[in-house]
N, C-alpha and C positions, 0 to 999 in steps of 0.2 A: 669495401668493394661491393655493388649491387649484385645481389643474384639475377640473372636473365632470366626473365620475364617465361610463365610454364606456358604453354599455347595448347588449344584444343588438341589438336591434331597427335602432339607430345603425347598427352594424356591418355588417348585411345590408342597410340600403340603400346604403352604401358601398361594398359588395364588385357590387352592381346595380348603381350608376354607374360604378363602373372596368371593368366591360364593354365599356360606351360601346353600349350596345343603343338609340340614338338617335341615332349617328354612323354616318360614310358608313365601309363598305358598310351596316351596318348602319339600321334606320330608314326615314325616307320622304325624299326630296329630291327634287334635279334630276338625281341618278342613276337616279331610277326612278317621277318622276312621270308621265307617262303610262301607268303600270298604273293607276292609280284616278281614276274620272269624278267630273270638278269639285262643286265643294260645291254649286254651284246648282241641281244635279238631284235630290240626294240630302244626308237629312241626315249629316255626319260621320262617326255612330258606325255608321248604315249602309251604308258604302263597300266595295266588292267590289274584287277586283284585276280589270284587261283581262286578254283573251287574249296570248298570250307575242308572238305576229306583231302586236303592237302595241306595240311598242320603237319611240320612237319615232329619232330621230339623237341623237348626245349622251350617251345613256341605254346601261347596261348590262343585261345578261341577267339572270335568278335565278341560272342557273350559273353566270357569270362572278360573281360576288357570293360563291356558295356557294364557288369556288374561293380569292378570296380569303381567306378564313375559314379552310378546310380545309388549305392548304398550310401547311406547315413554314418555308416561305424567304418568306414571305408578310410586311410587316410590319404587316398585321392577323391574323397568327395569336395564338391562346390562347397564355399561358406553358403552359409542361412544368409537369404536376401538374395542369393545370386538371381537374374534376369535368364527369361526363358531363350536368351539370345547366348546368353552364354553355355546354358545346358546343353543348348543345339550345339555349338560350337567343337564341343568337348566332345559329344557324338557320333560330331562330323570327321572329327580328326582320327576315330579311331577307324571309323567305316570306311572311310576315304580318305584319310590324309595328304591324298596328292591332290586337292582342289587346296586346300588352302593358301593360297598365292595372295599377294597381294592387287591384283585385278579383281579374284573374288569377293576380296573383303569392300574394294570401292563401289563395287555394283550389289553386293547383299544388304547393306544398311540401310533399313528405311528410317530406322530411329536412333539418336545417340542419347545417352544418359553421361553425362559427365558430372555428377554432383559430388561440391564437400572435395578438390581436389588441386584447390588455393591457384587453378586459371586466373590471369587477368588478359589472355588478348586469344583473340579469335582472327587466326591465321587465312592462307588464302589455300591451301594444304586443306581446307573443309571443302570446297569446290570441287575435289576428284571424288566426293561420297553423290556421284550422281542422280540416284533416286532416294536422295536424303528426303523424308517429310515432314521427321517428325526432331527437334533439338532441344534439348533440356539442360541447361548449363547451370542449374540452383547453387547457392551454397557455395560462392567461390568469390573472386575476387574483382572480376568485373567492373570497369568504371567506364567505360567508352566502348564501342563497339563499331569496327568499320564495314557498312553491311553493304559492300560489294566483294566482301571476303565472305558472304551467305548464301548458301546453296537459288536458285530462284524458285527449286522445287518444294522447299520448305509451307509445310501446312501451320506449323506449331512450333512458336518457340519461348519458350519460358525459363525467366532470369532471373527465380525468385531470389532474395536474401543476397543482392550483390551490392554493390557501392555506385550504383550508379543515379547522380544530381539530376538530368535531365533524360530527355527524349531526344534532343535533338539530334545527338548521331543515328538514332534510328531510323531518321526521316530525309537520309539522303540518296539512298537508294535502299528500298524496303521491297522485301520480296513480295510480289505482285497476288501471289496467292497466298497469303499470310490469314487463316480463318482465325487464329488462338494467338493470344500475348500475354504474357503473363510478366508483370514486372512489378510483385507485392513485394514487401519489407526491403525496397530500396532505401533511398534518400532523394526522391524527387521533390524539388518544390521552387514555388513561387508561381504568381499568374499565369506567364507565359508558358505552361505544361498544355493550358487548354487547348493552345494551336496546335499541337502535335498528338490531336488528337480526332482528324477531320478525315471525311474519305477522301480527302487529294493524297495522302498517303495511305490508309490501308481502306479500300472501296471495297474488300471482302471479306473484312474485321466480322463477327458471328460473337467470340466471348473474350469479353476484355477486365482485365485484371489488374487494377492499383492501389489492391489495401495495403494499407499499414506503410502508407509515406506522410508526408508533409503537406498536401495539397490543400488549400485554403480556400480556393477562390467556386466556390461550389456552382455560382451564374454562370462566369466563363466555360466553368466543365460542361455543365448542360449545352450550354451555345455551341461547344465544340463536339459533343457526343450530339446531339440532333441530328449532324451531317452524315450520320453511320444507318444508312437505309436496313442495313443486316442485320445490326446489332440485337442482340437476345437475349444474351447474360452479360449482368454490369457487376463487379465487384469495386467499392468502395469505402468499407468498413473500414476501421483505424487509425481513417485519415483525421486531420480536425475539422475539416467540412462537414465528415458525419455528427459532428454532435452539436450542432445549431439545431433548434428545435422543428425545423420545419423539413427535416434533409431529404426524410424519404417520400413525404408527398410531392414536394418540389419535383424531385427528380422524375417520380413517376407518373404525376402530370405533365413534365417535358421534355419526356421521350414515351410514344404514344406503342412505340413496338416491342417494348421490353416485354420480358418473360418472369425473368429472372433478376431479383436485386438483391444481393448481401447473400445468396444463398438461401433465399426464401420465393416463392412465386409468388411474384403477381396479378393478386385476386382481384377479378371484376368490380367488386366491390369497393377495394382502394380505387382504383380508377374512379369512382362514383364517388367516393368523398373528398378526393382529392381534386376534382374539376376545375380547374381555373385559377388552381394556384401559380402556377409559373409563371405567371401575367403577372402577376406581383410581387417578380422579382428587386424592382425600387425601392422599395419597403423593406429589403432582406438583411436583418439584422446578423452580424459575425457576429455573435455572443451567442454560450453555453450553458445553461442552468442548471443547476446540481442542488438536489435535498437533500442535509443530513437530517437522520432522525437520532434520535438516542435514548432506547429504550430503559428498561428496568434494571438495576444492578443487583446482582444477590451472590450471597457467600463471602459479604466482609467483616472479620472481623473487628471486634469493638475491643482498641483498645483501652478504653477509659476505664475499664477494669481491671484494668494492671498496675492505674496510676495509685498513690497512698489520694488518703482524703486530704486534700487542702489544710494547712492552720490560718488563726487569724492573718499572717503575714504572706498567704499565698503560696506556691502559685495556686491560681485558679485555670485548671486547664480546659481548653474547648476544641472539640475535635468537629471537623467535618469534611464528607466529602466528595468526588468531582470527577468527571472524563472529560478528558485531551484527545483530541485529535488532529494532526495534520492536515491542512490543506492549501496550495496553491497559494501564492498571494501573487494579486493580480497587480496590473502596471500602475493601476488608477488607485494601489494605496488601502487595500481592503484591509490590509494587517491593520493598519494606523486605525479605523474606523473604529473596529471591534476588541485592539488591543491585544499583546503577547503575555502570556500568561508565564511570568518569571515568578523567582522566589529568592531570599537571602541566604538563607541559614538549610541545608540538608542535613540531618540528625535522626537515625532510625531510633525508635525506642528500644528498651532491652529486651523485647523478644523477637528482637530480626534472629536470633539464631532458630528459635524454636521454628518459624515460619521458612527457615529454610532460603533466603532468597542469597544470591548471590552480588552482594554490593562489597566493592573493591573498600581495603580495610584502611590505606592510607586517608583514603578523602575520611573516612569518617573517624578516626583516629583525630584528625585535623580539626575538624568541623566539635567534636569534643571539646578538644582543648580551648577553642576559640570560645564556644559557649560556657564550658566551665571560667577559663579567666575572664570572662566579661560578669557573669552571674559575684565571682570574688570579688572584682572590681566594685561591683556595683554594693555588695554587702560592706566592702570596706569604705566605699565612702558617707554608707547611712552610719554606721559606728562612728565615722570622723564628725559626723555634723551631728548628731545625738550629741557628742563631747564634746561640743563646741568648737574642734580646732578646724580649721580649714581644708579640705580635700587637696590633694597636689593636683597641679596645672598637667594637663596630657604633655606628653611628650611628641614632640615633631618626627615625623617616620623622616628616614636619612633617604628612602628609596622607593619607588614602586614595588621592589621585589619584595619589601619587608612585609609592606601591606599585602600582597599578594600569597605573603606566606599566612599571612594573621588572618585573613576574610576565609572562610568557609567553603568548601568548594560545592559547587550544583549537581546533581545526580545529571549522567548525562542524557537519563533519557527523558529529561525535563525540560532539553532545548530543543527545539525546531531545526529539523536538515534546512540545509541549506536552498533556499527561493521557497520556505514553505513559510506559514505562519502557525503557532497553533492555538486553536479555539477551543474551549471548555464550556461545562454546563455550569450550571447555579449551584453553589454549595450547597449541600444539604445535611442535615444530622443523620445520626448512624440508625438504622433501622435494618430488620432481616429483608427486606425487598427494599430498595432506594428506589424513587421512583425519580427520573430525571427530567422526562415530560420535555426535550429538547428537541427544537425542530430547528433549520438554517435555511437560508436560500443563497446560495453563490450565484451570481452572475459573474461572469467571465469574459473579458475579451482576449484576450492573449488564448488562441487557440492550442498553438503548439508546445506552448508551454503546460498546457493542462493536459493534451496527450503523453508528457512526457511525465509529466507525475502520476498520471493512472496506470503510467505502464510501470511504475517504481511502486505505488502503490501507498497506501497511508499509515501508522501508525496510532493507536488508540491504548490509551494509559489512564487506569485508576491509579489517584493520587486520595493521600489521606493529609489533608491541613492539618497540626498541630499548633494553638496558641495559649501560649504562656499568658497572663495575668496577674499583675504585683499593685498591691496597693502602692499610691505615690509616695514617696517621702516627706513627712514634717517637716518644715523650716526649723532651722535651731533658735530654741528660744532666744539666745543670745545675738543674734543677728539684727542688724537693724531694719529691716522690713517686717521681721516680727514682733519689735518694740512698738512699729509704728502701727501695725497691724492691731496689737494688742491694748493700744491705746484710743486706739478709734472705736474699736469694741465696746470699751468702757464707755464713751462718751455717747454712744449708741444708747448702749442699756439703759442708762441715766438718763434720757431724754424720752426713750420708751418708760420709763418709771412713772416718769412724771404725769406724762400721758393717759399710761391706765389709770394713775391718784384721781385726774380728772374726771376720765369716765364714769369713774364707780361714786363718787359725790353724786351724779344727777340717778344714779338705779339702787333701788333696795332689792330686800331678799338674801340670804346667804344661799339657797340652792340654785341661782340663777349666776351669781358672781361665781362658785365653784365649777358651775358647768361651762361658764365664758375662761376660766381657768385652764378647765380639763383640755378642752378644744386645743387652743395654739400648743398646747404639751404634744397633743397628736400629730400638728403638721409638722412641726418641729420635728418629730422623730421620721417621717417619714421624709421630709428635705434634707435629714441627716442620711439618709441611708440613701438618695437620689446624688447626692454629694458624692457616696461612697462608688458608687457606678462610675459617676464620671470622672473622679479620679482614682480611676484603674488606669495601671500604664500598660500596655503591651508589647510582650517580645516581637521581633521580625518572624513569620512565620513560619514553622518546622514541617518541609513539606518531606512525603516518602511516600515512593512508590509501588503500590500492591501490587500489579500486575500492565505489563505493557507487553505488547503484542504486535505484526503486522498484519495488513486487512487486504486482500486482492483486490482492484478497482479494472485487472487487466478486461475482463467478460463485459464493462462498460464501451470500450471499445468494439467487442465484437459481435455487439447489436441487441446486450441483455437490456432491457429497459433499466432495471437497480438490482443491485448487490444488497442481500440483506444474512446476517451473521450472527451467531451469538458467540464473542471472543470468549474464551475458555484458557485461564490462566492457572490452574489448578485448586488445591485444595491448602490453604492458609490460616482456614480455623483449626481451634486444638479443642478436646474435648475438656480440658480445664479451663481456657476462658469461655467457653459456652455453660458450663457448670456455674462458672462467677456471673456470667449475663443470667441466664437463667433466677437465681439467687437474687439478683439486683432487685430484677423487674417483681419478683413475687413478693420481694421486701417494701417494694413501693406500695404494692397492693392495700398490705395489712392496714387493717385497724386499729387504731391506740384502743378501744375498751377488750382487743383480743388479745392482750398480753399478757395473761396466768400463767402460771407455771403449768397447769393440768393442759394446757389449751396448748401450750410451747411442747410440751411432753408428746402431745398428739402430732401434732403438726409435722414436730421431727422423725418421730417414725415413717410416717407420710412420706415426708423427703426423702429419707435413707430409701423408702421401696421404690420411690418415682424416680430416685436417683440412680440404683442399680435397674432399674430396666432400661432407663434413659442411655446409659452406659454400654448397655445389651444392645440396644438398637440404633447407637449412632453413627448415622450416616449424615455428615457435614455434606454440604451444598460447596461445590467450586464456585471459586471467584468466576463472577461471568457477567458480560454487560451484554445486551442489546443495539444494535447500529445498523441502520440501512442507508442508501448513497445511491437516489434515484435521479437520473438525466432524463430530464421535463423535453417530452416530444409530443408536437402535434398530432392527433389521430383523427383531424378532417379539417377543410379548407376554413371554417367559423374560426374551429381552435385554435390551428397557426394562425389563422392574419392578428388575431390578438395577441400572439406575441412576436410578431415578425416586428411593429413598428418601437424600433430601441428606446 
């Protein structure tokens, strides 16, 4: 069953009995009946108050009454917030309590406040508040409005934060002296809002208000605000019209009498560089441009000092790495362009406890096993084929589910929310400052979908790549591609034999044939070790997440030129891997003719004192990147026409 619908009218007698303007102090009782002579001498609505020396025992003062009221520690004081209409109120009822009628109350109101009190319909019950001027209905439930249920005397009426798609019920009878409208954080949209925005319906419009809706069509709005000879102050922020690069010259070349735009004045001077933009409306490109930049990272640690040293048989591990961020992806396919930045295998190393991060233990329980039996896997079939026998055939999964248990599962803040894409910088090697030297340009046509993501806002994530490195596996001698392999070798060398027997017949000298010797012994070792490079095999790469974070983009909206941050995801170095980095890099330093035991002897000492002060004074740097996120706006008529044409 529907609840019936709350109505204005509802609401303000509601908000009049929660006063209690007919409770004690308030009212008439046995607190203050001997101020007024009995009904028998006079009719009711005739009754004066006594003189004050006529309290009678029992009975309080007007002061004493007023002080309950007016005190703060009082528990008949007003809550915090209450309106100076209700302190009169409360006042009134103890000073005079016999005016409060309701005739007084339809002729006292010149302003109503009804906010935050879940209204959706404006009754015709508001018509007996006869010198209404002023109505504030914010914050409620509003979708339509039938406005010959609105006073005529209304100056002001403002409807922020309701549910209401259009203008058009406003426009069928609008109160004639209407100077104030306010109708931001609606859901108005689509072209046809511009019509209902002309002086055939409000001819005495002064300050108009439609941030933070839907409205696109930024020409039309001009064309239809032009017709408002009055107009003064224009609010339009939030919308997605405001963020095409040309928004605010446009508009304040084509309205020549504003004062006031987004809550900033309009200076002589914009007029002056804005001249003659609005003529070139044709030209006016719907599309939004956004720069990401991506500054400096610092405070990660290096875990390649955790890892042991490599043996001949590997692994060889390489660390590097990178910032993510969310953004938008446009209709025209901008993800596809620049690509989603996915990964296989999530696998933290063993000092995700030390670092404290909170990753769920099943995924990586999972993501273990997966990697450990594929790593066994893989050693068992180099032992099957060293011994000649043959490797077993994989087995056929019976399910999806099976597979879905065996693959590894993804850290989930390595995927993109949903309509986003995400973009990353250039891998880089581990250093104390990572410099990432990233810039972007979005273009954007889907307006309101890129309002919708600034008001949700972006996410930014250092990630650290981990890859594995395995020499390939020899073929088993036994095999016949290595017989055949092994035999063309020979017939090689044999025909190289023969070859060099020739050359060296036409040349003398034995120190000239040793050094023509020495030579291919050289390239040979180094096409040996170019060999070795290229075949290395590589794991799928062990991606793990240092620090992710959200980034406000809402202040984009509300007319900041860019948003610039430095995210701050705490402190993830330890003072033992900065001991191990430390150590690393001084080790790389040294000398081979510095290595005496007298010089070792010194050195150490050295260490131990640089090491305990080191220890005294460390203060690790927080994981922290740099990121700004600036919307490209014209700032004179040159600048926009270059980029008004799409």
């Amino acid at each position: 069953m529907e609840t019936p619908a709350l109505t204005v009218s509802a609401a303000v007698w509601e908000h009049l009995r929660k006063l209690c303007l007919h409770e004690f102090p308030c009212g008439t009782g046995s607190w203050n009946k001997s101020r007024f002579l009995p009904q028998t001498y006079r009719a009711w609505r005739e009754l004066i108050p006594r003189e004050e020396d006529a309290v009678g025992p029992g009975e309080e003062t007007v002061d004493a009454l007023l002080g309950l009221v007016c005190s703060p520690h009082s528990p008949w004081a007003l809550l915090e917030g209450s309106s100076a209409e209700d302190r009169f109120l409360r006042e009134l009822a103890i000073q005079n309590p016999l005016m409060l009628k309701d005739s007084f109350f339809y002729t006292y109101f010149r302003s109503l406040r009804v906010v935050d009190k879940q209204v959706s319909l404006v009754d015709k019950d508001l018509l007996k508040f006869v010198k209404l001027e002023e109505l504030v209905l914010s914050a409620n439930q509003i979708k339509e409005i039938d406005t010959t249920n609105l006073p005529p005397t209304l100056k002001v009426l403002e409807l922020y934060g309701n549910k209401m798609t259009s203008m058009e019920c406003l426009c069928s009878h609008p109160p004639p002296r209407l100077q104030h409208l306010g109708l931001g954080h609606n859901k108005l949209l689509g072209p046809l809002e511009s019509l209902y925005v002309t002086s055939d319906y409000w001819p005495n419009l002064i300050s108009l208000d439609l941030s933070f809706n839907d409205l696109t069509d930024l020409q039309g709005m001009v064309s239809g605000l032009r017709t408002l000879q009055r107009l003064r102050l224009l609010v339009l922020q939030g919308n997605p019209l405001a963020l095409v690069p040309c928004y605010r010259g446009f508009i304040i070349d084509g309205l020549s009498g504003l004062c006031v735009l987004d809550d900033i004045t309009v200076a002589p001077s914009e007029k002056h560089l804005f001249r003659g933009l609005s003529h070139s409306g044709d030209l006016l490109a719907h599309e939004a441009r956004l720069v990401v930049t991506v500054g400096h990272v610092r405070g990660v640690l290096d875990s390649s000092v955790l890892d042991p040293e490599p043996g001949p048989q590997g692994p060889f591990i390489t660390y590097s790495y990178y910032v993510t961020y969310e953004f938008v992806e446009d209709e025209e396919g901008e993800g596809d362009e620049y690509g989603r930045v996915l990964a296989e295998i999530v696998k933290p190393p063993p000092s995700t406890e030390q670092l404290g991060e909170d990753i769920p233990k099943e995924p990586i329980k999972e993501a273990e096993d997966s990697v450990g039996s594929g790593l066994a896997s893989q050693s068992q079939s180099r032992e099957l084929e060293e011994s000649g026998a043959s490797a077993p055939l994989p087995r056929p999964m019976d399910s999806a589910e099976e597979q879905a248990k065996l693959r590894p599962r993804l850290d989930p803040r390595l995927w993109p929310s949903p309509g986003t894409v995400l973009f990353s910088t250039v891998r880089k090697p581990w250093s104390d400052v990572i410099p990432c030297n990233y810039e972007m340009q979005h273009v954007l046509k889907d307006l309101v979908r890129l309002k919708a993501f600034l008001l949700s806002g972006t996410t930014v994530t250092i990630v650290e790549e981990k890859i594995l490195s395995w020499p390939a596996v020899p073929p088993s001698p036994n095999s016949p591609s290595a017989a055949k392999k092994g035999k063309g070798e020979k017939d090689k060398k044999g025909k190289e034999k023969d070859k060099e027997e020739k050359n060296k017949k036409g040349k003398d000298g034995k120190d000239k044939a040793g050094k023509g010797e020495k030579e291919p012994a050289k390239e040979q070792k180094g096409s040996k070790k170019k060999e070795l490079r290229k075949d290395l095999r590589q794991d799928p790469p062990v991606l793990r997440v240092l620090g992710s974070g959200p980034v406000d983009l809402e202040p984009l909206l509300s007319g900041e030129p860019f948003v610039s941050t430095v995210c701050n995801f705490g402190v993830v170095r330890t003072l033992e891997t900065d001991r191990l980095t430390l150590y690393r890099n001084s080790k790389k330093k040294k000398s081979e003719k510095a290595k005496n035991a007298a010089l070792k002897a010194r050195k150490s000492k050295t260490k131990l004192s640089a090491a305990s002060v080191y220890e005294s004074d460390y203060r690790p740097d927080p994981l922290t990147v740099e990121i700004q996120i600036q919307l490209i706006q014209g700032h004179s008529t040159e600048e926009a026409l270059r980029m008004l044409v799409p």
